[in-house]
C-alpha positions as CSV (number, residue, x, y, z in Angstrom):
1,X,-3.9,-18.5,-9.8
2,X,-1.0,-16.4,-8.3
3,X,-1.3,-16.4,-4.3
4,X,-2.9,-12.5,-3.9
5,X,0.0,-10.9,-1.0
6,X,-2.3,-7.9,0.5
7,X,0.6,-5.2,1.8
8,X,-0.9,-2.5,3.9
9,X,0.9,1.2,3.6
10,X,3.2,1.9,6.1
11,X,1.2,4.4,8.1
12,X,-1.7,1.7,9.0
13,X,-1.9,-1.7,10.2
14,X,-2.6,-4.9,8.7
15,X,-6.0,-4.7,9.5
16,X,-7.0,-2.6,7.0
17,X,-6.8,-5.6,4.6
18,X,-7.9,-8.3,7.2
19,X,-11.6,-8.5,6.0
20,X,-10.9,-8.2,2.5
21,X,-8.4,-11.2,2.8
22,X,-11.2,-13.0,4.8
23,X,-13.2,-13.6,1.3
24,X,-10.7,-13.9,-0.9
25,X,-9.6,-17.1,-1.1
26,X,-5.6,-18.1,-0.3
27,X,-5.2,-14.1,0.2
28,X,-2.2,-13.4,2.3
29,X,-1.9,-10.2,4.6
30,X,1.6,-9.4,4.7
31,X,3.0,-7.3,8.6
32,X,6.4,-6.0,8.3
33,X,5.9,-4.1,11.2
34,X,8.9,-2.8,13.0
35,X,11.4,-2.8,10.2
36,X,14.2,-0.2,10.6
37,X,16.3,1.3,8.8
38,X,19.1,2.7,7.2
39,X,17.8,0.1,4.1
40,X,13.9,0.6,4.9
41,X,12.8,-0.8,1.5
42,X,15.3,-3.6,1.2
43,X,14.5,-5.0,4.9
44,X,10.3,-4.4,4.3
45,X,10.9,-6.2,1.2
46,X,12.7,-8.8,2.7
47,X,10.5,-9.3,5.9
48,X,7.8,-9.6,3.1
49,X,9.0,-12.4,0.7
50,X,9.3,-14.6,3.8
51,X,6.2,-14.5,4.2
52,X,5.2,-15.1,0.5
53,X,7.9,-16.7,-1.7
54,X,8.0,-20.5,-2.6
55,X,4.9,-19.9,-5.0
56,X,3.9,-17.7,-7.7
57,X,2.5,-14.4,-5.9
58,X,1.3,-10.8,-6.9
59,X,1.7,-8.1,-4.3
60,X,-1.4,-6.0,-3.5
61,X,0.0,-2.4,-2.7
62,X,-2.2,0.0,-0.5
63,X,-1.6,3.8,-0.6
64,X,2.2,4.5,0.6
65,X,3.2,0.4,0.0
66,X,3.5,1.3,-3.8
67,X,6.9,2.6,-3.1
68,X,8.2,-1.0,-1.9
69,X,7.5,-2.5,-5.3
70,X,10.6,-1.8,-6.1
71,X,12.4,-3.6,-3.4
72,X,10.2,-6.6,-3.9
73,X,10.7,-7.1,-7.8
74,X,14.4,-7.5,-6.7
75,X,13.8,-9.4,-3.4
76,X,11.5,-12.2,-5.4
77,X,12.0,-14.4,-8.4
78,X,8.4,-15.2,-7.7
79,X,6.8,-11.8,-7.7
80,X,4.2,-12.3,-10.6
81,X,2.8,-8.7,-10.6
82,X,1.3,-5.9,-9.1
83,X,-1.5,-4.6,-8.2
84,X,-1.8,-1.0,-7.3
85,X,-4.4,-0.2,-4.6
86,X,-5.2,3.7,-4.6
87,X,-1.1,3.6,-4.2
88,X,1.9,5.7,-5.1
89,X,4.0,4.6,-7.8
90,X,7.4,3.9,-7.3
91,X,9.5,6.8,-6.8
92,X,13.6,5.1,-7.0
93,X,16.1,7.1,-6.1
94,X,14.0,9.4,-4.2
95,X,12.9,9.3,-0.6
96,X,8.8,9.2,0.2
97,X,9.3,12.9,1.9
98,X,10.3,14.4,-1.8
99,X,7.2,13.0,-3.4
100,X,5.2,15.0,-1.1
101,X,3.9,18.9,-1.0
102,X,6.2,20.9,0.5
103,X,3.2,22.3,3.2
104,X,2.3,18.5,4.2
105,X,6.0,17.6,4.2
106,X,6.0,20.7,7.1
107,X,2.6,19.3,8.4
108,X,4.0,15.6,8.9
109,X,7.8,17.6,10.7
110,X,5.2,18.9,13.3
111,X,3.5,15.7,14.0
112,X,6.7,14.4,14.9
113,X,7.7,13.7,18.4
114,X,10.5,12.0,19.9
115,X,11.7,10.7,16.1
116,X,8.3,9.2,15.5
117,X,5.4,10.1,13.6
118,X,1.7,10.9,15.4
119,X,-0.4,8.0,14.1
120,X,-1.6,8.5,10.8
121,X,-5.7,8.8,11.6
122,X,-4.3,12.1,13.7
123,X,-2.6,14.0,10.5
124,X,-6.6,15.0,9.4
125,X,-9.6,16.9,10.8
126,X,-11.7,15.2,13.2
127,X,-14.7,13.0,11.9
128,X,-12.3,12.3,9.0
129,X,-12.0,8.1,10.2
130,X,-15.9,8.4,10.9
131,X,-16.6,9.0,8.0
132,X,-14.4,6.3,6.1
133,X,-15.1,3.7,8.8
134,X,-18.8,4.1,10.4
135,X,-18.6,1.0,12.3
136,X,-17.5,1.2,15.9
137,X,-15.6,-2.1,16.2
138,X,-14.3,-2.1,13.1
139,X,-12.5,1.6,13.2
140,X,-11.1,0.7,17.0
141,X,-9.6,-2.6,15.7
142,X,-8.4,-0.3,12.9
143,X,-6.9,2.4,15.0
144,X,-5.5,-0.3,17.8
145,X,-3.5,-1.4,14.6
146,X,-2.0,2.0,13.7
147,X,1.5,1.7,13.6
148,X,4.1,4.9,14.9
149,X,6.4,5.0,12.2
150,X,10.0,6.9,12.2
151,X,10.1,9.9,10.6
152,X,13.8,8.7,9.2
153,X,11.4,6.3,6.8
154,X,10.1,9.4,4.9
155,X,13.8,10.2,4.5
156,X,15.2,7.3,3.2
157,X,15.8,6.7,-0.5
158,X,14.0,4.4,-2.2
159,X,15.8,1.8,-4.4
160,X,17.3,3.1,-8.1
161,X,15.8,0.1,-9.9
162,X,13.1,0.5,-12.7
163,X,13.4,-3.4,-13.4
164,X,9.9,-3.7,-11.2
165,X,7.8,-2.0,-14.4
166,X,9.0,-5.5,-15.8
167,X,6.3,-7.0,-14.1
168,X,2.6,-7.4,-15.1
169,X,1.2,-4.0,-13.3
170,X,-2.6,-2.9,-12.7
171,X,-4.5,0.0,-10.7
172,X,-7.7,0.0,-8.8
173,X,-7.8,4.2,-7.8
174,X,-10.9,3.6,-4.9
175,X,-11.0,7.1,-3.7
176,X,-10.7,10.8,-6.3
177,X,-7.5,11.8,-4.5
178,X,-6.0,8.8,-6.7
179,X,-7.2,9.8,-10.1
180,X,-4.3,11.3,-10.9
181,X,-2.1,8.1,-10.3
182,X,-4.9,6.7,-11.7
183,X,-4.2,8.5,-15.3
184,X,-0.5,7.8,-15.0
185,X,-0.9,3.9,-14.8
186,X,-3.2,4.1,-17.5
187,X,-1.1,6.3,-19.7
188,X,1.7,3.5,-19.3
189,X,-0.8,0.8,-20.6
190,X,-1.9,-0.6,-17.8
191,X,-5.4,-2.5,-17.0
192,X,-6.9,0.3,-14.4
193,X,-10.3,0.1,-12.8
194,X,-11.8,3.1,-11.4
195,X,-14.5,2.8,-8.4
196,X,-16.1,5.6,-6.2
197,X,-15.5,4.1,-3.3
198,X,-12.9,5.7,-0.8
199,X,-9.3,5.3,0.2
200,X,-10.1,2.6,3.1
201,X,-12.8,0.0,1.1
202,X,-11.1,-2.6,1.3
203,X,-12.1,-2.4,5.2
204,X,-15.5,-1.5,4.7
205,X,-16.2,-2.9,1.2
206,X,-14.5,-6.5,1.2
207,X,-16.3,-8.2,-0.9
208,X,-16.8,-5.4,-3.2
209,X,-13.2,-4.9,-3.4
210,X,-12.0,-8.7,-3.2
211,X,-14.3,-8.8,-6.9
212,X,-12.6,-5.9,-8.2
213,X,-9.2,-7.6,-7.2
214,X,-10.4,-10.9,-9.1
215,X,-10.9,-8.7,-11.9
216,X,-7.9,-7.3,-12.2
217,X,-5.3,-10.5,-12.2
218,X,-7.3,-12.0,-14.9
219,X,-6.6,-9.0,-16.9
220,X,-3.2,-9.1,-15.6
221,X,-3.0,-12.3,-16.9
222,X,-4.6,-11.5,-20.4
């Protein structure tokens, strides 16, 4: 079987993954922490394949990594498909900010200081990382982990290259805010697997999620 390459979003740290890699067997958590720009995608994707080229491998996108599948497709002659975690789709030829509402693009402009974005479990309403993550330990490794991203990243234009939908493609949508995507993927043919779960179970569900992940590369593969 394809090596599984788990790619947290952006806006958290690897940890997310961490114990949903711990039961799946070979699994791969890929940091790209501190990549900057003006090519964002290109260098992420780059830092990434370094870490997982040499064998077959299909890249596990989390929420805002769906954009760098791209980038990867055309960093990696190994690249064997994707799986799309309650992810964006790829958006080339537009930047991440353009994707988003124009009142939560003006939310994340006011949790900018100093060029950097407020970490990302500060953009919501307290309780909200209580709620996803109940365990003590677990959310403070979680929030420990929590990168401060530029803002120039939501800025910068994704790669114009549609070759990445060459690739086997699947979605798990965890959480309702996904359905949407969810529908999309689904509409284009792909195996999909909806759970109501929430946007972070792969920290608090691992084996739960590490199944569902089985699941979908055999039906990647068929």
């Amino acid at each position: 079987m394809a090596r599984l390459v788990l790619i947290p979003s952006p806006f958290v740290g690897g940890s997310s993954w961490a114990p949903t890699a711990a039961v799946l067997p070979d699994a791969l958590v890929a940091g790209y922490g501190g990549v900057c720009g003006p090519a964002w995608y290109e260098g992420v994707a780059d830092r990434v394949c370094a870490q997982a080229d040499g064998r077959p491998w299909i890249a596990v996108l989390h929420s805002g990594a769906g954009g760098f599948a791209p980038a990867l497709a055309a960093a990696s002659a190994d690249l064997a498909g994707f799986i799309f975690a309650d992810a964006v789709l790829p958006y080339p030829g537009r930047s991440n900010l353009a994707t988003a509402p124009e009142a939560f693009a003006d939310e994340l402009r006011r949790l900018t200081t100093d060029g950097l974005l407020a970490p990302w479990d500060q953009w919501f309403a307290g309780g909200f990382l209580e709620h996803l993550i109940p365990d003590a330990a677990t959310r403070a490794a979680f929030v420990a982990d929590i990168p401060r991203v530029p803002f120039a990243f939501l800025e910068a234009v994704a790669p114009d290259d549609g070759t990445w939908a060459e690739r086997p493609c699947a979605y798990l949508q965890l959480s309702r805010t996904y359905a949407g995507t969810a529908d999309r993927a689904e509409a284009m043919g792909w195996p999909v697997r909806r759970e109501r779960m929430h946007h972070l179970a792969m920290t608090t569900a691992p084996r739960e999620v590490a199944a569902l992940l089985l699941e979908l590369v055999g039906r990647l593969d068929g």
